[in-house]
C-alpha positions in Angstrom: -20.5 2.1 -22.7 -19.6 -1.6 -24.3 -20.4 0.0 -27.8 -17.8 2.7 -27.1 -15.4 0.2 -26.4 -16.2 -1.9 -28.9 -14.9 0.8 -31.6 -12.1 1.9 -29.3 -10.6 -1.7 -29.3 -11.6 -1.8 -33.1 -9.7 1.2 -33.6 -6.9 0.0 -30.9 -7.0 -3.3 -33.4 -6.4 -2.2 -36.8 -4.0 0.5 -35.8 -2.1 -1.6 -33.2 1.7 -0.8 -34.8 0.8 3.4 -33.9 -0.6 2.3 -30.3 2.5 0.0 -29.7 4.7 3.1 -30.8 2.8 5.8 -28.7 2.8 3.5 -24.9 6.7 2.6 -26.0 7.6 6.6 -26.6 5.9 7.2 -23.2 6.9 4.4 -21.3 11.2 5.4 -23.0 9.7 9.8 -22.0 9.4 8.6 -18.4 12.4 6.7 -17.9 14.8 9.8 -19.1 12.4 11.9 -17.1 12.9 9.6 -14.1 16.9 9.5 -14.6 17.2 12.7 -15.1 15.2 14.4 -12.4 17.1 12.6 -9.7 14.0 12.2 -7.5 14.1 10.5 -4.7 11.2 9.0 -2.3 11.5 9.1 1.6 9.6 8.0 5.1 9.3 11.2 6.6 6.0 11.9 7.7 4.3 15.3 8.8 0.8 16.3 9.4 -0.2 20.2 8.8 -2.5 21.7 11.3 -1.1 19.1 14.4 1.2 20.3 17.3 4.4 18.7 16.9 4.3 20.3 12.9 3.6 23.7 14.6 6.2 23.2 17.2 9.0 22.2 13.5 7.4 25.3 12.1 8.5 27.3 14.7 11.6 25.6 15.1 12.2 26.3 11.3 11.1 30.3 11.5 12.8 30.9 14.6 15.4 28.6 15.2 16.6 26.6 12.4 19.4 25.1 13.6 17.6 22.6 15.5 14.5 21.9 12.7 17.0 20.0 10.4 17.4 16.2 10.6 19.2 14.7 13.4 21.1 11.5 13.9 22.0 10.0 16.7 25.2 8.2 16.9 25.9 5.0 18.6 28.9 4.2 20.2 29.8 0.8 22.1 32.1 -1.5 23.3 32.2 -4.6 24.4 33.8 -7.2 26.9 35.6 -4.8 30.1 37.1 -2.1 28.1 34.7 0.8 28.5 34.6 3.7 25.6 36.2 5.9 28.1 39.6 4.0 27.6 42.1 6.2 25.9 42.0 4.5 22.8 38.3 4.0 22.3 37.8 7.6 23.6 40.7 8.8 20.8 38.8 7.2 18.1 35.2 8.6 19.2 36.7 11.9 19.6 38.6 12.1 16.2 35.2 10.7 14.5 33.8 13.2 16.7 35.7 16.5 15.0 35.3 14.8 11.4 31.7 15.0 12.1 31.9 18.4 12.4 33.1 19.0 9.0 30.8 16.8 6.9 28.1 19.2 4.6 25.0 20.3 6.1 26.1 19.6 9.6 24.9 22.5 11.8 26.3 20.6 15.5 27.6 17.9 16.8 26.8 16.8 20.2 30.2 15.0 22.4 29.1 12.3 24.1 31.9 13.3 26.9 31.2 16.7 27.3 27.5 16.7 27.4 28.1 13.5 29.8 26.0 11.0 27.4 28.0 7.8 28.8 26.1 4.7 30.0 26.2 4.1 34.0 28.5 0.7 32.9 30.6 2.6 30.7 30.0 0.5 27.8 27.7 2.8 25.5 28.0 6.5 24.5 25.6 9.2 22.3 26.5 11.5 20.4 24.0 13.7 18.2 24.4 15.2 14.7 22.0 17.9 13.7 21.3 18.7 10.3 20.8 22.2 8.5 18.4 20.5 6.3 15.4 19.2 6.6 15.7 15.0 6.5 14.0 14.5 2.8 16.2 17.6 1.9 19.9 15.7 3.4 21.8 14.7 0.8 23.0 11.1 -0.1 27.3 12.5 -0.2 26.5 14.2 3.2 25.7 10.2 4.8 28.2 8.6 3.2 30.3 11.4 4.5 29.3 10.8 8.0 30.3 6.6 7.8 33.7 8.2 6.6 33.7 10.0 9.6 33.4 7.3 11.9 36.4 5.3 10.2 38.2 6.5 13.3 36.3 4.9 16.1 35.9 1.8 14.2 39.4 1.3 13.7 39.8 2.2 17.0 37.5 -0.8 17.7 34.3 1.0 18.8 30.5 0.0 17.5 29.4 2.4 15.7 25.7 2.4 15.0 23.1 5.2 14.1 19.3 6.4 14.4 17.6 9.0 14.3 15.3 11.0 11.8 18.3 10.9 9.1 20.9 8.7 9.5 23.2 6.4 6.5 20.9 3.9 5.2 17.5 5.3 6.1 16.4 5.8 2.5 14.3 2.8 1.2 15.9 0.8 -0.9 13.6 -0.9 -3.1 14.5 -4.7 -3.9 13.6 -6.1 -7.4 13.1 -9.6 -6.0 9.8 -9.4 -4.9 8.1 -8.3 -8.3 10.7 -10.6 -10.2 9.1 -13.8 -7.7 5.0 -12.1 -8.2 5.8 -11.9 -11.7 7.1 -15.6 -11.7 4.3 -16.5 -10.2 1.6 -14.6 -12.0 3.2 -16.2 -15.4 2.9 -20.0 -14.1 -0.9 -19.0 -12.5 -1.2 -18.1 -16.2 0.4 -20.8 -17.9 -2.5 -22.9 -16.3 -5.2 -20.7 -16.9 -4.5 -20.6 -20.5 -2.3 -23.5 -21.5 -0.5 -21.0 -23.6 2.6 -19.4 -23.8 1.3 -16.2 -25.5 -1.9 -16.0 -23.7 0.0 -16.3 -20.6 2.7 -13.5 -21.3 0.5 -11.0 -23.0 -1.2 -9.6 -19.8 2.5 -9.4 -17.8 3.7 -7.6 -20.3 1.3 -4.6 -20.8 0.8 -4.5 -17.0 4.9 -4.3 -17.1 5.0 -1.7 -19.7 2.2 0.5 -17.2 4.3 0.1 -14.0 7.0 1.7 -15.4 5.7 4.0 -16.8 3.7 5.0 -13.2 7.0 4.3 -11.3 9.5 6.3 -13.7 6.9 9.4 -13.4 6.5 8.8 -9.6 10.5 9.5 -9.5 10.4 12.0 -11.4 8.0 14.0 -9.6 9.5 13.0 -6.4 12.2 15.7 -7.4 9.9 18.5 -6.6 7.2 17.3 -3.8 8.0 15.1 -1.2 6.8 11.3 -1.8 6.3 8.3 1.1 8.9 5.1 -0.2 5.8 3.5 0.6 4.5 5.3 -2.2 6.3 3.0 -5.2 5.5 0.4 -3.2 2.2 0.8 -3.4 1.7 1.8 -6.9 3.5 -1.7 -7.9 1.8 -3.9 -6.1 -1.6 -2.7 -7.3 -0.5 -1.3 -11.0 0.9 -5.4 -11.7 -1.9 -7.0 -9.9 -4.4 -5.0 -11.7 -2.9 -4.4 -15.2 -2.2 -8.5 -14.8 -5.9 -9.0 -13.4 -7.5 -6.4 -16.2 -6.0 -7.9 -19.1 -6.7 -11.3 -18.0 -10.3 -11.3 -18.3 -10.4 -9.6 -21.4 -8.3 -11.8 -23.1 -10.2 -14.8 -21.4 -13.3 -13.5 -23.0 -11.4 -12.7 -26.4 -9.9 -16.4 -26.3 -13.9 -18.0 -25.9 -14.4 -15.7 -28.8 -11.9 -18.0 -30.6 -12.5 -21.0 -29.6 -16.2 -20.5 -30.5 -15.4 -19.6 -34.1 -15.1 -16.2 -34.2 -12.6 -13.8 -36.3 -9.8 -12.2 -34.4 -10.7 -8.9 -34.9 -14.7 -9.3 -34.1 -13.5 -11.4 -30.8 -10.9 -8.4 -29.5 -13.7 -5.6 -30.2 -16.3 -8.0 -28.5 -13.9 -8.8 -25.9 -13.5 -5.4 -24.6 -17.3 -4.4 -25.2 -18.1 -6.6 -22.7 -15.2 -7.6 -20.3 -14.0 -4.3 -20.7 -16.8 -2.7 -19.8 -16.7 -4.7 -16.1 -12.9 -3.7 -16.0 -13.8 0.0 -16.9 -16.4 -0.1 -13.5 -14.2 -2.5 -11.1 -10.7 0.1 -11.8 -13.0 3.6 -11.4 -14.2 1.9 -7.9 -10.3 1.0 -6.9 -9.5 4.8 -8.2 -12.1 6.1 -6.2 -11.0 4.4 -3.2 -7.7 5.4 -3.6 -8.3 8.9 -4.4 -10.4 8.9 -1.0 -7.7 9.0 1.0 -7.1 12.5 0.4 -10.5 13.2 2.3 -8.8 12.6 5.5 -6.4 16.1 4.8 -2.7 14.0 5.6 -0.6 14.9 2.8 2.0 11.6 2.5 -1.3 9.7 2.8 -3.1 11.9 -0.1 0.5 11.3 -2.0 -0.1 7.5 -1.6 -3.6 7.2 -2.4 -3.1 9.4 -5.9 0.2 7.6 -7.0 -1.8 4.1 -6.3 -4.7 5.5 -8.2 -2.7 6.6 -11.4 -0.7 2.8 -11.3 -4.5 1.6 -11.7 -5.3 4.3 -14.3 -2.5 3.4 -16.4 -3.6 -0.5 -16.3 -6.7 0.8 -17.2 -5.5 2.5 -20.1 -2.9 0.0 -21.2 -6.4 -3.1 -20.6 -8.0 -1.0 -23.2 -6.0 0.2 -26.0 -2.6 -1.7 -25.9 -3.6 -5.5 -25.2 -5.9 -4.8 -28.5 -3.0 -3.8 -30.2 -0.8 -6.6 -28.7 -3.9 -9.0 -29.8 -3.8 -8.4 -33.2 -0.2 -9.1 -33.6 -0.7 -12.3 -31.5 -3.4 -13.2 -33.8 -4.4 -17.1 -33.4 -0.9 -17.5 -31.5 -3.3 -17.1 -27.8 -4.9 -20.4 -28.8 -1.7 -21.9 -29.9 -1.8 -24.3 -26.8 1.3 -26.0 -25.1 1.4 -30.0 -25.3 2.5 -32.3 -22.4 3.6 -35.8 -22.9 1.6 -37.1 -20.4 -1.6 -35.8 -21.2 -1.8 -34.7 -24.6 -4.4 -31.9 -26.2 -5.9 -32.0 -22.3 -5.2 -27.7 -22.2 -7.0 -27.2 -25.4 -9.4 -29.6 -23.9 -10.2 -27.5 -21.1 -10.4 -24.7 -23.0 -12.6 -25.4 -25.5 -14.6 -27.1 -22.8 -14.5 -23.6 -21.3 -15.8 -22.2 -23.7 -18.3 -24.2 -25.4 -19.4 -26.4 -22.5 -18.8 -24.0 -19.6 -21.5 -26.4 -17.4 -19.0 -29.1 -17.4 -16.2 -27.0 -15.7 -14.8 -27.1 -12.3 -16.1 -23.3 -11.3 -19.4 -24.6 -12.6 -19.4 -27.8 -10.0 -18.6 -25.0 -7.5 -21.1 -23.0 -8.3 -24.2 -25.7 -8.0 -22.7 -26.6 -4.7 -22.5 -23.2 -3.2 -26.6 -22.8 -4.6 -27.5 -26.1 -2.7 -26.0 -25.2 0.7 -26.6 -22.0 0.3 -27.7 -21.4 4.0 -24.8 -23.6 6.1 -21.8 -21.8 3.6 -23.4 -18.4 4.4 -23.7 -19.2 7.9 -19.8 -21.1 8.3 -18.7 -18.4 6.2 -19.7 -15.4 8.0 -18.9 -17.5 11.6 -15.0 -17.7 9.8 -14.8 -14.0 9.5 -16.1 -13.2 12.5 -13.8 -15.3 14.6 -10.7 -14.1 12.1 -11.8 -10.0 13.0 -11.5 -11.2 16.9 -8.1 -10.2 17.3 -9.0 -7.2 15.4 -10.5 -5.7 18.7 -6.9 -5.2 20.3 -5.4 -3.5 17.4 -3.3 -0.7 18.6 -1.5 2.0 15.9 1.8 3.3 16.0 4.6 4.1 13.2 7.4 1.7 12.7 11.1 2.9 14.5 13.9 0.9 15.6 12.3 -1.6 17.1 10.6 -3.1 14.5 13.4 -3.0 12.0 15.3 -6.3 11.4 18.1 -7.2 13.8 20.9 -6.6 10.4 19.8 -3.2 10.4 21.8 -0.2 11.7 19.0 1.5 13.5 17.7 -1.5 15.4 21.3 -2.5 16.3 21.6 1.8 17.8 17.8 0.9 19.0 18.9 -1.9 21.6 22.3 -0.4 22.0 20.8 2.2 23.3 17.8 0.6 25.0 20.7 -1.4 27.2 22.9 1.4 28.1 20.4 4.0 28.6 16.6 3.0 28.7 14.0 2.7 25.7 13.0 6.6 26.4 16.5 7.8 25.0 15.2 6.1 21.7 12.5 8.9 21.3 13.2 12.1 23.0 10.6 14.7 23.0 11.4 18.4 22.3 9.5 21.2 24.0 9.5 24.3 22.2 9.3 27.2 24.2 7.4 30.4 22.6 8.1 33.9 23.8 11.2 33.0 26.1 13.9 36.1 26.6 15.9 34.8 29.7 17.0 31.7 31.2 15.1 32.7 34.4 11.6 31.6 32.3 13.3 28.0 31.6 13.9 26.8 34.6 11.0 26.8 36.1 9.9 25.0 33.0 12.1 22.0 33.2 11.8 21.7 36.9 7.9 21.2 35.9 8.7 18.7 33.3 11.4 16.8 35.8 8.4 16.3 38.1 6.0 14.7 35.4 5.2 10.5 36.1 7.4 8.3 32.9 10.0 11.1 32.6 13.5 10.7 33.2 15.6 13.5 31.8 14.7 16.6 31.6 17.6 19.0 29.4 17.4 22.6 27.8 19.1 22.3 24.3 18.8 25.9 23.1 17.6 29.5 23.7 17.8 32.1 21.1 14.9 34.6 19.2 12.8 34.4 22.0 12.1 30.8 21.9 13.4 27.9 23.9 14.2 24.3 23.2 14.0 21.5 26.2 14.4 18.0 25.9 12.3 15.5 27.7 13.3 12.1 27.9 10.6 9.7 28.6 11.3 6.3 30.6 9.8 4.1 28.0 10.2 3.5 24.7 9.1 5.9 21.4 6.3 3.1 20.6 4.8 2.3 23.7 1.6 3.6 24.6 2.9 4.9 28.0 4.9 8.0 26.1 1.4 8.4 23.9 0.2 9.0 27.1 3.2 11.2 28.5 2.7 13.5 25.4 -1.0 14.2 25.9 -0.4 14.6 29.3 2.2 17.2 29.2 -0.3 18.8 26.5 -3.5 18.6 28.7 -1.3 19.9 32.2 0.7 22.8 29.7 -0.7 25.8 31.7 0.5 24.6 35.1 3.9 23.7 33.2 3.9 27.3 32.2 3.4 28.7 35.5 3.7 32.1 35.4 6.9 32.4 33.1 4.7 33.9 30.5 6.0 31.4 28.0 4.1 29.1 25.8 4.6 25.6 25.3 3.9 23.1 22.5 5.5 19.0 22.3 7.0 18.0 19.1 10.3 16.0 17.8 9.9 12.5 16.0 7.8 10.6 18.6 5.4 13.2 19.2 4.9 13.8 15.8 4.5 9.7 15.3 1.9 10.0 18.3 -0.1 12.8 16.4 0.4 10.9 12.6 -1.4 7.8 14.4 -4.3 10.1 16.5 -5.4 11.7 13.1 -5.4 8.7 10.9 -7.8 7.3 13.7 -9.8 9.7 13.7 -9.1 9.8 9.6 -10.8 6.3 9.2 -14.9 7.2 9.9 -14.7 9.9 7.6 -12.9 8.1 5.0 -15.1 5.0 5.3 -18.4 7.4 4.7 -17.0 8.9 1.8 -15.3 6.3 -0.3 -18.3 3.3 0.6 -21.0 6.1 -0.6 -19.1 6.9 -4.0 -18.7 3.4 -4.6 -22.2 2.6 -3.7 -23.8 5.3 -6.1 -21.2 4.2 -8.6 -22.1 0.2 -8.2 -25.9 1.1 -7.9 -25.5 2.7 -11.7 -23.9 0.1 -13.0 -26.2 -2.8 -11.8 -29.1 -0.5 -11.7 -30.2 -1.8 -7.9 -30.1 -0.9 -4.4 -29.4 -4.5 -3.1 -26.0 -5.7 -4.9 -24.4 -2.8 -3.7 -25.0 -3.0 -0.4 -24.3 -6.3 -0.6 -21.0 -5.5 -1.9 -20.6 -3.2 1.2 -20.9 -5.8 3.5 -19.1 -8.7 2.4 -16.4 -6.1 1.8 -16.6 -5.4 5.7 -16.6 -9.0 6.7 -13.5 -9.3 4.3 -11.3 -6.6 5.5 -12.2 -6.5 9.5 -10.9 -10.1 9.3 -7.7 -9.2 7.3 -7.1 -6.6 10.2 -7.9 -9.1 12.6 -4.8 -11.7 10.9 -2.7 -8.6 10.7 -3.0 -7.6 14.3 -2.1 -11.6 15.3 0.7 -11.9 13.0 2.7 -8.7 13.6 1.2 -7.2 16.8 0.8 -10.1 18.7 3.9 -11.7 17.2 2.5 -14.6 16.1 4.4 -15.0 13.1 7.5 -14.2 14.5 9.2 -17.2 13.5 7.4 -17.4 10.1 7.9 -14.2 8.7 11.1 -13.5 11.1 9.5 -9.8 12.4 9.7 -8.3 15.9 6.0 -8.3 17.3 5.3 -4.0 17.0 2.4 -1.8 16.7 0.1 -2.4 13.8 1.3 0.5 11.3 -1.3 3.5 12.1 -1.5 4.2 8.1 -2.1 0.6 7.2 -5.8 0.4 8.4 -7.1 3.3 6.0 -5.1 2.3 2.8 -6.0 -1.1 3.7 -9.9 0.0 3.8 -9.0 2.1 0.3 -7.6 -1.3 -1.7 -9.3 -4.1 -0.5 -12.7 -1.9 -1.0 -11.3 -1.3 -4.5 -10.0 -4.7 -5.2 -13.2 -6.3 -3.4 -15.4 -4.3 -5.8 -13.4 -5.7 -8.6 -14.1 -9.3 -7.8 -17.8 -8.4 -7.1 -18.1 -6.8 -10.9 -16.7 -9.6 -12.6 -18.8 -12.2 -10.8 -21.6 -10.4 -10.4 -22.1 -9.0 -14.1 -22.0 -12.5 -15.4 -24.7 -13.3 -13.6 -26.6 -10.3 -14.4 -25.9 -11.4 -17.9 -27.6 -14.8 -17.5 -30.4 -13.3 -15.7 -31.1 -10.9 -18.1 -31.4 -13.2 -21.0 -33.3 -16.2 -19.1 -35.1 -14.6 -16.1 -33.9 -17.9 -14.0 -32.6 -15.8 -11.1 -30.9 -19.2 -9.3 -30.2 -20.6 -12.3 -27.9 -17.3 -13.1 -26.3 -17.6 -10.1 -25.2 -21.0 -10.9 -23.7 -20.3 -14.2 -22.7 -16.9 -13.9 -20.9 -18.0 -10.7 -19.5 -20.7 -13.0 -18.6 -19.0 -15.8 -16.6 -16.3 -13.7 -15.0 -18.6 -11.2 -11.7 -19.8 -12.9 -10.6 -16.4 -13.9 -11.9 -15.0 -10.7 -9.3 -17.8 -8.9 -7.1 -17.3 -11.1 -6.7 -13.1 -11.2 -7.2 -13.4 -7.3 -4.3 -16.0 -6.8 -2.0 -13.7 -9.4 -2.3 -10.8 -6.1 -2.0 -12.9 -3.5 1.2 -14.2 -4.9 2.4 -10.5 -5.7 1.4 -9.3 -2.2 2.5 -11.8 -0.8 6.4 -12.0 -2.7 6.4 -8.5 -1.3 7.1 -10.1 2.0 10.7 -11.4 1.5 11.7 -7.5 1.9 13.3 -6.9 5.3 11.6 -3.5 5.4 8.7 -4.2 7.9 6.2 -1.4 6.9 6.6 -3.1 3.6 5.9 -6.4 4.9 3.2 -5.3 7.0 1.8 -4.2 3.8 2.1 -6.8 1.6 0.7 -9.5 4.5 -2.7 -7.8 4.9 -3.5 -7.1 0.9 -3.0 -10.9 0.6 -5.0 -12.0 3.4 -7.5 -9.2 2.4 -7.8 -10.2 -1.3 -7.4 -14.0 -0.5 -10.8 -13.7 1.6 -12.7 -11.1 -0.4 -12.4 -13.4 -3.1 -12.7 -16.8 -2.3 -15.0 -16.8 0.7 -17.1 -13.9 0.2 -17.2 -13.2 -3.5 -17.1 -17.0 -4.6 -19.0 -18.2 -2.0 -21.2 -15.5 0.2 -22.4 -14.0 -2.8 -23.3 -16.5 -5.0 -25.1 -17.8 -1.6 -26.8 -15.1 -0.7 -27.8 -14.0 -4.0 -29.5 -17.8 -4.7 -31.4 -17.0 -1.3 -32.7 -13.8 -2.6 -33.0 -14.3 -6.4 -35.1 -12.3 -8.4 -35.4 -9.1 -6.0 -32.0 -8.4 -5.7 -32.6 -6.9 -9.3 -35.3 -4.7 -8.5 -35.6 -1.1 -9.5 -37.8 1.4 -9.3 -39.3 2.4 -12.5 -38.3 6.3 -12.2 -34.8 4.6 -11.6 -35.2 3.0 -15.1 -36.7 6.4 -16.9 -33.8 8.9 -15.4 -30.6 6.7 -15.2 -28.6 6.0 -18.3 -28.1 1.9 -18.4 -24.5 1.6 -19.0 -25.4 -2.0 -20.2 -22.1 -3.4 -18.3 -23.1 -7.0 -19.2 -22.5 -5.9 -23.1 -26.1 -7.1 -23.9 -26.9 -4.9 -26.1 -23.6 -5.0 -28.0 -23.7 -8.5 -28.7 -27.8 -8.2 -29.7 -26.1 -6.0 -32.1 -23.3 -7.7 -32.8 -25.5 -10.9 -33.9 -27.6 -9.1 -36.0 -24.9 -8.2 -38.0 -23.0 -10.6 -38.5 -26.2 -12.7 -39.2 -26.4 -9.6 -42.5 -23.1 -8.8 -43.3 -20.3 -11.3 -44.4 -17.2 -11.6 -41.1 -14.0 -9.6 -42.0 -10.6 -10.4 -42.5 -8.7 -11.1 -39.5 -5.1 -11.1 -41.4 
């Protein structure tokens, strides 16, 4: 492999004005493809083959009225004037009939007639039900429906909304948190290098590949429906990783330099080698991500692949265009920056670096992790382990009102609604009815529901094509495990519901359908977990060519991400960082566990290919197993530190959005990469491996004689490489 990539960046090189040209023309081809598809992302989430998508399936076939998006419609008062005065009821009723009229409207619901007024007066509901489906409601139709409600407002009435659709539901991605990660990455850089070119060089292919990936995420988001969560996703990992990929390239290629070597020689040779560990560290990510589409959940599927193309593309860009941007920089990556107060001290450190890498910080690292081998493998695994505790109470929801912040309109209808009502009215359940021709089969349905422990409304909605509609309002809240256990209740006691009306019933609407998203991603995570971990581990067994470092791998990744859950479920289930991060303690996000287990076992193998293949490297060439660890650790651990601190500052920038799911997000990747790669692959490893030296490498000899050696460590390249250049005179580099 390293010799294929040593001609590919050759070829990348010396034809770098064509490859500029062909990533520019795609990167310009996706933007118009973007702007002119009009795609759009959303947050609805549906799982085929689950009950509450059969009961919106019959809805949709039979009843269609009542499948579209809904909003519900929030309107309060304050002080003693309840919205039953004349001139607050004017206003809601004139808002009311405006409703009525706005596009794709099939009902409105009157707070007054269907006698949806607070006991004190002071909070009314109305309901807006949608023809279309919510991904399928159109922006004009919500900004028609705030028009609408001009009337009440002026009238002096709150007017607030939630629902499945309402104004303002549509992620709006902020640019402020890559803008801060992209800050940050740059001065991370800066000190790395000590360069201005070195440092801007990786930011700006990994720039040109995220927009790319994001444009053609848009555009396709016109025809197939795409989570918000999606693009968020797909930046965080295609910046991290097209920042982390091209760093260590380019940190290689810059040694080159400094060591004496031509430009074009140290590019090829650059990518020979560290590419070949970038080449193995982004197929393990993609395989990770594309492993989420085991688990059969479409939005989840959507996710995993649009992640995995981000990485793809900063794959791509690692190995052809930072060639190509290379060779225009030329010596300009070694053109260091001077301070007044300590003059020539980053060319210092770099050529240090590179000619005297035993005299380096990661080096004095790495012979102290090797001496207390035994305590930091014990203190480090005792860390974890008390970090995962919390991990044991995790419970899975999705986010809703609740967990939104206290500015936004939802969370504002939420409490509204909460106070004048009760939590349950925040998540109504619908029971659909099957094979219903009179009222006379209804009512002994909802007498049976009106019966049930945790329910405190019990209302038909709608009878028509032999079908029924009831809603069931629960007494607690849509994310509370008590209406988890209504729903599965009303499921497991349906036949005695049923009676002998000859009707069938099934439980869907919003909540249930949140309730059945979080039961199958549970159930989701086992297989998942078998299927990505053994693809990675016959992947990382071929390229290290043993049994042991991949396993190895497997475990610290375990330790790693069980203790990232574990800060995850503290911080924003337990609502310990309440005041920090200003979130409302909520559920822990029920898809956040498995695309957790997809990245951070992606990322995780990342950090264990780059420190692990230069020790391989050493090994191979002196056969001093602890000495290898030592200065492979060494020789890895600045840009390890430094590529790891570049995501934890983009994951973590991704924080300052007031979306939680987002923030939810961005939390654990940091905490998950920040452990992975300081206390397990910078310090367990390199531990454990100095314990077992020499027969972590061992192979079977049928494992030598049937499996290709993809020669990740570039040994044979740069064998090669030396002998010629010992015969042949070095090249221009001009």
């Amino acid at each position: 492999m390293s010799t294929y990539l040593y001609g590919l960046a050759r070829w990348a090189f010396r034809r770098r004005r064509w490859v500029l040209a062909v990533w520019l023309a795609l990167a310009v081809g996706a933007i118009i493809a973007a702007q002119a598809s009009g795609g759009k992302t959303n947050d609805n989430f549906t799982i085929p083959g689950t009950e509450s998508q059969r009961a919106q399936d019959m809805l949709s076939n039979k009843l269609p009225a009542l499948a579209g998006g809904q909003t519900q419609v929030v309107f309060a008062t304050k002080g003693q004037t309840k919205v039953t005065a004349t001139a607050y009821k004017a206003g809601i009723e004139e808002t009311i009939a405006k409703l009525k009229t706005v596009p794709q409207v099939a009902s409105v619901t009157d707070p007054f007639q269907a006698k949806a007024v607070s006991a004190d007066g002071h909070v009314a509901l109305g309901t807006v039900q949608f023809l279309a489906k919510p991904p399928d409601v159109k922006d004009k139709s919500l900004d028609a429906m705030k028009v609408a409600a001009q009337p009440a407002q002026d009238a002096g009435v709150q007017v607030e909304y939630s629902g499945s659709v309402y104004p303002g539901w549509r992620l709006t991605p902020s640019e402020t948190p890559e803008i801060v990660g992209v800050i940050i990455a740059f001065v991370i850089l800066l000190v790395t290098f000590g360069a201005f070119v070195a440092a801007g060089l990786p930011i700006l292919t990994a720039i040109i590949g995220v927009a790319i990936t994001l444009m053609g995420i848009t555009a396709v988001a016109s025809v197939m429906n795409i989570a918000a969560a999606s693009t968020t996703v797909a930046l965080m990992l295609g910046l991290s990783c097209g920042i982390d990929y091209g760093l260590f390239i380019l940190s290689r290629h810059r040694n080159n330099l400094l060591t004496g070597m031509t430009v074009e020689d140290s590019v090829a040779l650059a990518v020979g080698t560290a590419g070949s560990s970038v080449v193995f560290a982004a197929l393990t990510v993609i395989i990770a991500l594309c492993g989420l589409s085991v688990v059969g959940i479409p939005f989840l599927t959507v996710m995993g692949l649009a992640a995995a193309v981000a990485v793809l593309m900063a794959l791509l860009i690692a190995l052809t265009l930072l060639p190509a941007m290379l060779g225009f920089a030329g010596m300009k990556v070694a053109k260091f920056i001077s301070s007044p107060l300590r003059p020539g001290h980053h060319e210092q450190v770099a050529r240090t670096a590179a000619n005297e890498p035993e005299r380096t910080f990661g080096a004095a690292w790495a012979r102290f992790v090797v001496r207390f081998r035994v305590p930091l493998l014990i203190g480090g695994v005792v860390l974890l382990g008390v970090l995962a505790l919390p991990a044991t109470k995790m419970q899975l929801g999705l986010p809703g009102g609740s967990s939104k912040p206290k500015s936004d309109t939802s969370r504002k209808a939420y409490d509204l609604t909460t106070a004048g009502f009760g939590a349950g009215f925040n998540g109504a359940l619908l029971v659909v009815a099957n094979n219903v021709n009179s009222q006379a089969q209804v009512t002994p349905m909802v007498t049976a529901l009106s019966k049930v422990n945790n329910v405190v409304q019990v209302s038909p909605l709608a009878r028509a094509n032999g079908i029924a509609v009831i809603r069931v309002i629960p007494r607690t809240g849509p994310d509370v495990k008590a209406t988890a256990t209504l729903v599965h209740h009303i499921r497991d006691e349906r036949a005695s519901i049923e009676g002998t009306t000859g009707a069938h019933i099934l439980i869907g609407g919003t909540t249930a359908s949140n309730i059945d998203v979080s039961s199958k991603l549970s159930s989701a995570l086992p297989v998942f977990l078998i299927v990505v971990v053994g693809l990675a581990f016959i992947l990382l067994t071929f390229a290290f060519r043993t049994i042991l470092v991949p396993i190895k791998s497997i475990i610290g990744f375990l330790l790693s991400v069980v203790a990232a859950f574990g800060a995850q479920v503290a911080i924003f289930q337990w609502g310990w960082g309440k005041s920090l991060f200003n979130i409302t303690p909520t559920e822990t996000i029920s898809f956040l566990p498995i695309i957790m287990l997809a990245i951070i076992f992606g990322l995780s193998s990342d950090y264990e290919v780059f420190v692990v293949s230069r020790i391989k490297e050493d090994f191979t060439k002196t056969g001093d197993a602890r000495g290898a660890v030592e200065r492979g650790t060494g020789l890895s651990a600045r840009v390890v530190t430094a590529a790891a601190l570049i995501m934890f500052s983009i994951f973590v920038a991704f924080m300052v959005t007031k979306d939680p799911t987002i923030k939810a997000i961005g939390f654990s990747f940091a905490v998950g990469v920040f452990l992975d790669a300081f206390v397990v692959r910078l310090t367990l490893v390199p531990a454990i491996m100095a314990i077992v030296r020499a027969k972590l490498w061992y192979h079977p000899p049928w494992f030598a004689k049937y499996v290709p050696d993809p020669d990740i460590e570039g040994e044979k390249l740069e064998h090669k490489f030396a002998e010629a250049r010992s015969t042949e005179p070095a090249e221009s580099t001009t």
